[in-house]
C-alpha positions in Angstrom: 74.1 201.3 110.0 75.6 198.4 107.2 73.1 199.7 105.0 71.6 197.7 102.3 75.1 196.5 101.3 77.4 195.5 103.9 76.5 193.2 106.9 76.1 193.7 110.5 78.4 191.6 113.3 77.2 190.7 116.7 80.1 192.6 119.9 80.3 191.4 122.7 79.3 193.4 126.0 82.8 195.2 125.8 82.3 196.0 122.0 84.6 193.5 120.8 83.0 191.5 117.9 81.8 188.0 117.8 84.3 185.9 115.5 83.0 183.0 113.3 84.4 179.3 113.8 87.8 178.9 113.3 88.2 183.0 112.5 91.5 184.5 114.0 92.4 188.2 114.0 95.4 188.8 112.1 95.7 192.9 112.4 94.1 196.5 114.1 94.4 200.0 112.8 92.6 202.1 114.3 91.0 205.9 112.8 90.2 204.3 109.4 87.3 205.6 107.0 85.4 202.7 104.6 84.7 204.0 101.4 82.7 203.2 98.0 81.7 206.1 95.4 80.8 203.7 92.8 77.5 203.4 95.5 75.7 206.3 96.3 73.6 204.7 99.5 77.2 203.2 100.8 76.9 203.9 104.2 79.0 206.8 106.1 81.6 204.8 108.3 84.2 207.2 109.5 87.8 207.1 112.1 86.4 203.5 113.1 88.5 200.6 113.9 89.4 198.1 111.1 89.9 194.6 112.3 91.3 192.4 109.6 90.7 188.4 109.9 91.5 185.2 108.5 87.8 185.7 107.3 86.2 189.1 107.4 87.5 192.8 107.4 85.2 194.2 110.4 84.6 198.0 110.9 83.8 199.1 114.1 82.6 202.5 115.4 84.8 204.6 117.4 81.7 204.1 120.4 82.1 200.2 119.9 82.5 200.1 123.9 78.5 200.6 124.1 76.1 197.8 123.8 73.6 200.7 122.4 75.8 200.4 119.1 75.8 196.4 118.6 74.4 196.8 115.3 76.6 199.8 114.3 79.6 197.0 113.1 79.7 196.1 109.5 81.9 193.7 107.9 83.2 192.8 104.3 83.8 189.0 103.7 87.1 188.2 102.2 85.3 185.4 100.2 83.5 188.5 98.2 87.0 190.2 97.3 88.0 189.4 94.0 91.6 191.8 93.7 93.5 194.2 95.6 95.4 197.1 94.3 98.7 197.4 94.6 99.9 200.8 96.2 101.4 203.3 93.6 103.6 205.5 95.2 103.3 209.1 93.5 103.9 212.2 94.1 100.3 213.1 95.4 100.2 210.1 97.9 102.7 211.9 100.0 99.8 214.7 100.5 97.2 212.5 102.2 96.3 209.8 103.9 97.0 206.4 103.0 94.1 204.2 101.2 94.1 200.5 100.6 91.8 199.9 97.6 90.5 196.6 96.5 87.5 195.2 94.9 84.7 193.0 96.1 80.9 191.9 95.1 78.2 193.1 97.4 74.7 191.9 98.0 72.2 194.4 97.9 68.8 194.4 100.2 66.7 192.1 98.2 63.7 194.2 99.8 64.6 197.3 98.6 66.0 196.6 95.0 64.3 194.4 92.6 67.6 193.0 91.4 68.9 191.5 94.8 72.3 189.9 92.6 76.0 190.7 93.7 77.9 194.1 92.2 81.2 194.7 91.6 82.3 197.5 93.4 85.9 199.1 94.6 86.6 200.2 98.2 88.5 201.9 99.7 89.9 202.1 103.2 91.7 205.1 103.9 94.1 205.0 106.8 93.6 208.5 108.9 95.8 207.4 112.2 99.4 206.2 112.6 98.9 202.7 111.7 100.9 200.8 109.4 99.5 200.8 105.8 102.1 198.7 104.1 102.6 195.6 106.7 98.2 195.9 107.1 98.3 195.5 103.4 100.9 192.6 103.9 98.5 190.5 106.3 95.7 192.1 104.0 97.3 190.1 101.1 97.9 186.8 103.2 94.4 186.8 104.8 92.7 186.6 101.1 95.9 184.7 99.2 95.3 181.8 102.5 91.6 181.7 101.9 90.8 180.0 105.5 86.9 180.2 105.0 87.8 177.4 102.0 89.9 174.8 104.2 87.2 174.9 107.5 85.7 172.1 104.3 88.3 170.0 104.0 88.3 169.0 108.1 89.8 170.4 111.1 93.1 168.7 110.5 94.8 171.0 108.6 94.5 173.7 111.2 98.0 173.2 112.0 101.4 171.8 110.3 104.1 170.9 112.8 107.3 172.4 111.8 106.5 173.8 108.3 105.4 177.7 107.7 105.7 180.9 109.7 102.6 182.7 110.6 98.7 182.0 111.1 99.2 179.9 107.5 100.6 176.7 106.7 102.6 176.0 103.8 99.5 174.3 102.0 97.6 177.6 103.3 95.2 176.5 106.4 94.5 178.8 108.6 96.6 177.3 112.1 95.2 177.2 115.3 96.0 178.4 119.0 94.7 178.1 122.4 93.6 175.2 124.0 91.8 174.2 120.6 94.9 174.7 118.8 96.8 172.1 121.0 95.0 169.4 121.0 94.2 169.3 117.3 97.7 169.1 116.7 98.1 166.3 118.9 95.0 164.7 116.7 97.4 165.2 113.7 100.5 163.6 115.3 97.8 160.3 116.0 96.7 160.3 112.4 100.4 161.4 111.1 101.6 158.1 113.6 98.8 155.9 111.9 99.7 156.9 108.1 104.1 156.2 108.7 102.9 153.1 110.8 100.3 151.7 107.8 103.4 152.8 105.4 105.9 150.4 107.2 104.0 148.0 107.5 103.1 147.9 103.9 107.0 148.0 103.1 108.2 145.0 105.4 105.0 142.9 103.3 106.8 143.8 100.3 110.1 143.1 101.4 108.8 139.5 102.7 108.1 139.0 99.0 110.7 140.6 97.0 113.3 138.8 99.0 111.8 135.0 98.5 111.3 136.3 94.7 114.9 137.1 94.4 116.4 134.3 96.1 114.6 131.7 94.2 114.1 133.2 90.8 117.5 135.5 90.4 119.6 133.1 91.8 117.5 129.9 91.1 118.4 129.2 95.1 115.7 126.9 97.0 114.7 128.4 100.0 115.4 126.4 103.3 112.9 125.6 105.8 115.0 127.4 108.4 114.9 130.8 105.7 111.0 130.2 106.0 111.4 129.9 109.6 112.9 133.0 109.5 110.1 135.0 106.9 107.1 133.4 109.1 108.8 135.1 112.5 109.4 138.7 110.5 105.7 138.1 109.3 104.9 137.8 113.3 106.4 140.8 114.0 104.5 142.9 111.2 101.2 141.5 112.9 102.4 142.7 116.3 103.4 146.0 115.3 99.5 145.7 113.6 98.1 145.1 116.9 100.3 148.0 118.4 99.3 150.6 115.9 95.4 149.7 116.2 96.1 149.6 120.2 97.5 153.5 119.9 94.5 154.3 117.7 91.9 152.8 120.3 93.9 154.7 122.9 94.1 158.1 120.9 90.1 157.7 120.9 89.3 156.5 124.1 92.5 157.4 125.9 92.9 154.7 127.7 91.0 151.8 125.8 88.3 151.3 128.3 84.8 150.2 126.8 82.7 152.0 130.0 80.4 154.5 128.3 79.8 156.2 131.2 84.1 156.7 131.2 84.4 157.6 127.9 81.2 160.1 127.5 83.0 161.7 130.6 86.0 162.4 128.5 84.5 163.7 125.9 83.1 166.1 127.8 86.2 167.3 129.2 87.4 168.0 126.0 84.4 169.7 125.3 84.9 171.7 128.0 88.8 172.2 127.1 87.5 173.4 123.5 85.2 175.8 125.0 87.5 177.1 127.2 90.4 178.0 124.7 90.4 181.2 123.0 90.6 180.5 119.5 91.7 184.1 118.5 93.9 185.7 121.2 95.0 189.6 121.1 98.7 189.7 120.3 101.3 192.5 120.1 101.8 191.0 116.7 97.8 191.8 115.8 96.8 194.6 117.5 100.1 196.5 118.1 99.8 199.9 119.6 95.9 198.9 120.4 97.0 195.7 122.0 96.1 196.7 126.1 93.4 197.9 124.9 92.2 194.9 122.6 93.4 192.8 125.8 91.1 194.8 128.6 88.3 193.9 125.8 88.8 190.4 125.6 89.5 190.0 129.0 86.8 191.6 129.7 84.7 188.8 127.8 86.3 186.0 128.9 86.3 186.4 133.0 82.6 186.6 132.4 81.8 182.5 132.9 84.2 182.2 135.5 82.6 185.3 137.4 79.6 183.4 137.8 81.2 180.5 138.7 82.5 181.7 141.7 79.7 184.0 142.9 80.5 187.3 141.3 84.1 187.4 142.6 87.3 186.0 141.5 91.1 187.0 142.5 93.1 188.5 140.4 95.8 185.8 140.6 93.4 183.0 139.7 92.1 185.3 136.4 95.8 185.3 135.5 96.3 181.6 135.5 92.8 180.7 133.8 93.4 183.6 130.9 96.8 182.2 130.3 95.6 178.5 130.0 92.8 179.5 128.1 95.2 181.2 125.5 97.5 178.6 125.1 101.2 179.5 123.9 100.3 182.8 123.4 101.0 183.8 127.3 100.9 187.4 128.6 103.0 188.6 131.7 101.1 190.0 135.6 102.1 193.8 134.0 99.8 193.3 131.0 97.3 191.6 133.0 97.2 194.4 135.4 97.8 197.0 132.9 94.5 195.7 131.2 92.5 195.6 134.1 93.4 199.3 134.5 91.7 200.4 131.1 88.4 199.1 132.4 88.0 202.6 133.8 87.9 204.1 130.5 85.3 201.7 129.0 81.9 200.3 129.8 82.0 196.6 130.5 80.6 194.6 133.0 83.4 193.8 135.0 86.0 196.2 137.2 89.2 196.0 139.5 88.9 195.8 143.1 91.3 196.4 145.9 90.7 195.3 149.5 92.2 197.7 152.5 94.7 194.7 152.6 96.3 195.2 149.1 94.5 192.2 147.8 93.2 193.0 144.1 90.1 191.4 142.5 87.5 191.1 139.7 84.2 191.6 140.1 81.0 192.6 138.6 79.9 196.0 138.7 76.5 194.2 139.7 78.0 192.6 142.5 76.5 194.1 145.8 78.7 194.0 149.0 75.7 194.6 151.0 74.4 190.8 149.3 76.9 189.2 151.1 76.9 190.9 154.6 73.4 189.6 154.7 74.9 186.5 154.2 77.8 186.6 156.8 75.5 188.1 159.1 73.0 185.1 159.0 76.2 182.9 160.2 77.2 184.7 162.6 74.1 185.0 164.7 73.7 181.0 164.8 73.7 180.0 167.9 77.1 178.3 167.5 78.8 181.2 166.1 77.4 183.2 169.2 79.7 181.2 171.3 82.8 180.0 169.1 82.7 182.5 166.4 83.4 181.7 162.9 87.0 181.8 161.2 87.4 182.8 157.3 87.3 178.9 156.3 83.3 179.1 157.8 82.7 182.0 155.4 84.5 180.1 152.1 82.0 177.4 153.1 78.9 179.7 153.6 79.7 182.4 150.7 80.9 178.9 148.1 84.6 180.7 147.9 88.2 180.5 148.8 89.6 181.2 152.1 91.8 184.3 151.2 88.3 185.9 149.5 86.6 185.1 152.7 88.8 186.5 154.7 88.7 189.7 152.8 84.9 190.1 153.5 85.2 189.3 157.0 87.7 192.5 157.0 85.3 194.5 155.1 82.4 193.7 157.3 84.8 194.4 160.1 85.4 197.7 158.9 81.6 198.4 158.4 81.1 198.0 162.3 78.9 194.5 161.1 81.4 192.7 162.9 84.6 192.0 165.5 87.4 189.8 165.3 89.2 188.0 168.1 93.1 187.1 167.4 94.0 183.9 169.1 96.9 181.4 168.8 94.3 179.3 165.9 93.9 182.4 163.9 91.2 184.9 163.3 87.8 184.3 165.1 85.0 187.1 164.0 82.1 187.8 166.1 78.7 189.7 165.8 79.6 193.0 166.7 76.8 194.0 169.7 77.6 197.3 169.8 77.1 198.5 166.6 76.0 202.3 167.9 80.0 203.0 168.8 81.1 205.5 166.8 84.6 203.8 165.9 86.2 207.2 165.4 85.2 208.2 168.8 85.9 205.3 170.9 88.7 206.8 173.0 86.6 210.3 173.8 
């Protein structure tokens, strides 16, 4: 659908798209048309939803929520816009809708035009909802002025500036980072902010060594005593322990705690590996996504509880998604109504994943692949061992079998219960469930 000019981006199963490296979203509007008349084969994109990034302005389909319509997205790379109009307020504006114009270079299809080279063209994106038009044309401004795709060259260390700028930006205009990701880099920038003040003292007490035997014997033609040397050679002691101190935090910022086992320190790496993976790099925000935002959230959600889904055998409580999401998006937290609220919109869209709740109030995640009948097999199989026959088997026997918590296990137990697959005996140690051998009872008719 991008035609031969604009390019296609990858969505996720729940139709959100696939950000670059480093890319954050900065703002939604939603019902927005992407227009170009000075090209005649521009493709027809119409009442989609514009995503604008530190990177990329991203128009998606109003269907994005099926997979069928991955390759429907189209994006413009800020890199390829070279100025953006100002809005003129007239008397006409006031008639229609509001439009954002600004011009960029596109490549055309080198297979169907001889001339494959970059045009200058103007779009236009004309705002059909209720969105915002002036503050997207802020953030619209800021995205382009901060020119993140530039800085990803310079090093990751310039993702975030402690205490200077407002924003995504720093002052020096690097795009900042959150999540998981965005923490620890900043603590890699207090080491290597520690190591350049430490280097900088140290290079002023050599100096002051110096200039102070220069100016007593020189300026005031004193001779310097042995006990003034005495004296120098102790503060020249100290300036090599604070050496040995400053390349001691610098081995420990690398190796955390200066151990030389390779098997320790590949370990460690891995974790933070496995920290970076696990931190979203762009979360949704009332600030981004505004009057979209639960249902940007249900989206990402949606994408994240994917991994940890399979983890845990296609099953995962709702309490547990709520502490993982929030760790996972660093200081940008979200309270149990949005969480819930989000879950809620699944309904509406087609991803993977739904919200559960057991007889027992108890709410869950699951897939929408996950089979209940799966894991009765499963629970049935443990039940009929010989051992069970006798003793029965309590929920923590299930967590073991099934590879999940108690509380989850429990909850199956019930549900089998409830199916007639099972009985339960209640006993001063707790629940004990038992084959059921009289599975033919009509439960409904038990008292007739």
């Amino acid at each position: 659908m991008g035609g031969q000019w604009l390019s296609t981006v990858e969505q996720t199963s729940s139709g959100r798209p696939v950000f670059l490296p480093n890319e954050i979203e900065r703002s939604l509007v939603s019902a927005v048309d992407l227009e170009c008349e000075d090209l005649p084969s521009f493709p027809s994109l119409k009442s989609g939803l514009l995503i604008l990034t530190t990177h990329r302005l991203i128009w998606l389909p109003p269907d994005s929520s099926s997979t069928s319509t991955t390759s429907s997205a189209v994006a413009v790379p800020l890199s390829s816009v070279s100025h953006i109009f100002s809005n003129k307020k007239s008397l006409k504006s006031m008639f229609h809708s509001p439009r954002i114009r600004f011009q960029a270079s596109l490549f055309h299809d080198p297979g169907s035009n001889p001339d494959p080279g970059p045009r200058s063209v103007v779009m236009t994106i004309v705002v059909r909802g209720k969105g915002d038009c002036d503050a997207f044309l802020g953030k619209f401004w800021e995205s382009w002025r901060g020119r993140a795709w530039e800085s990803e060259a310079s090093g990751p260390a310039r993702g975030e500036d402690s205490g200077s700028g407002s924003g995504f930006y720093t002052r020096e205009g690097a795009v900042r980072m959150v999540g998981v990701s965005g923490i620890l880099r900043k603590e890699q920038e207090m080491w290597e902010s520690t190591d350049k003040s430490l280097q900088e003292a140290f290079q002023d007490l050599n100096a002051l060594m110096v200039t102070c035997v220069f100016f007593f014997v020189n300026v005031y033609g004193l001779c310097v005593c042995p006990d003034d040397f005495v004296v120098l050679s102790k503060a020249k002691e100290m300036v090599m322990l604070a050496e040995k101190m400053r390349q001691k935090l610098l081995s420990g910022s690398n190796s955390q705690t200066g151990s030389t086992n390779d098997d320790e320190l590949g370990s460690k790496e891995e974790m933070q590996d496995w920290l970076l993976s696990v931190g979203i790099i762009s979360p949704v925000t009332k600030e981004s996504a505004g009057a979209l935002y639960h249902q940007q959230l249900c989206r990402q959600l949606a994408d994240f509880v994917r991994i940890p889904l399979d983890r845990a055998g296609g099953m995962i409580n709702l309490i547990d998604v709520y502490c993982l999401f929030n760790r996972a998006r660093g200081t940008e937290l979200i309270s149990p109504e949005d969480l819930l609220q989000a879950c809620s919109l699944w309904e509406k869209f087609d991803v993977p994943v739904m919200l559960r709740k057991f007889d027992s109030g108890v709410m869950v995640i699951q897939n929408k692949s996950h089979s209940d009948e799966e894991v009765f097999v499963r629970i049935k199989a443990l039940v009929t061992n010989p051992d069970a026959l006798r003793t029965g088997i309590s929920a923590s026997d299930a967590a073991i079998t099934l590879g999940i918590a108690p509380a989850m296990a429990k909850e199956h137990l019930l549900t089998a219960e409830s199916k007639g697959l099972l009985c339960r005996d209640i006993s001063p140690d707790g629940f004990r469930f038992y084959i059921n051998l009289f599975p033919e009872i009509n439960q409904d008719d038990v008292y007739l």
